[in-house]
C-alpha positions, 0 to 999 in steps of 0.5 A: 654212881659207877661200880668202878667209880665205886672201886676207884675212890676205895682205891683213892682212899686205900680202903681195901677192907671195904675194897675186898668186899666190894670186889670179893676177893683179897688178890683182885683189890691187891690188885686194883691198889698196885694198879691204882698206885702205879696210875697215880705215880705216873701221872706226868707220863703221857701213857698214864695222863688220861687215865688219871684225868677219868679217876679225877672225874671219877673222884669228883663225883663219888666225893659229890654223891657222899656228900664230902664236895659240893657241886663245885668241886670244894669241900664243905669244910672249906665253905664254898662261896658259891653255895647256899649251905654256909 
């Protein structure tokens, strides 16, 4: 996983304990929250819908690698009829 995909599920998640140290300073996560917050409130502007389309990906694959989607972008609370671990 990506250090900035890293950062853009902190972002997501509004973990900015975790956010400060990852990025070692209280001013930069404030930062990459406001920004993150803005790209998220302007998803219907075409400016922003890219950019929103890459964190959706992003989001996708640190919530594959920790284990909380499977493969097939469902939760494992949801149990994905298409995997094996029911």
């Amino acid at each position: 996983m990506s250090k900035m995909s890293w950062i853009s599920y902190l972002c997501e998640t509004g973990n900015r304990k975790a956010l400060v140290e990852e990025v070692g300073s209280v001013e930069i996560a404030n930062e990459f929250l406001d920004a993150h917050i803005i790209m998220r409130n302007n998803k219907e502007n075409p400016a922003y819908q890219k950019l929103n389309e890459i964190h959706d990906e992003m989001q996708k694959d640190v919530n594959t690698e920790i284990g909380e989607i499977c493969e097939h972008g469902n939760s494992w609370l949801s149990n994905c009829s298409d995997c094996d671990n029911l």
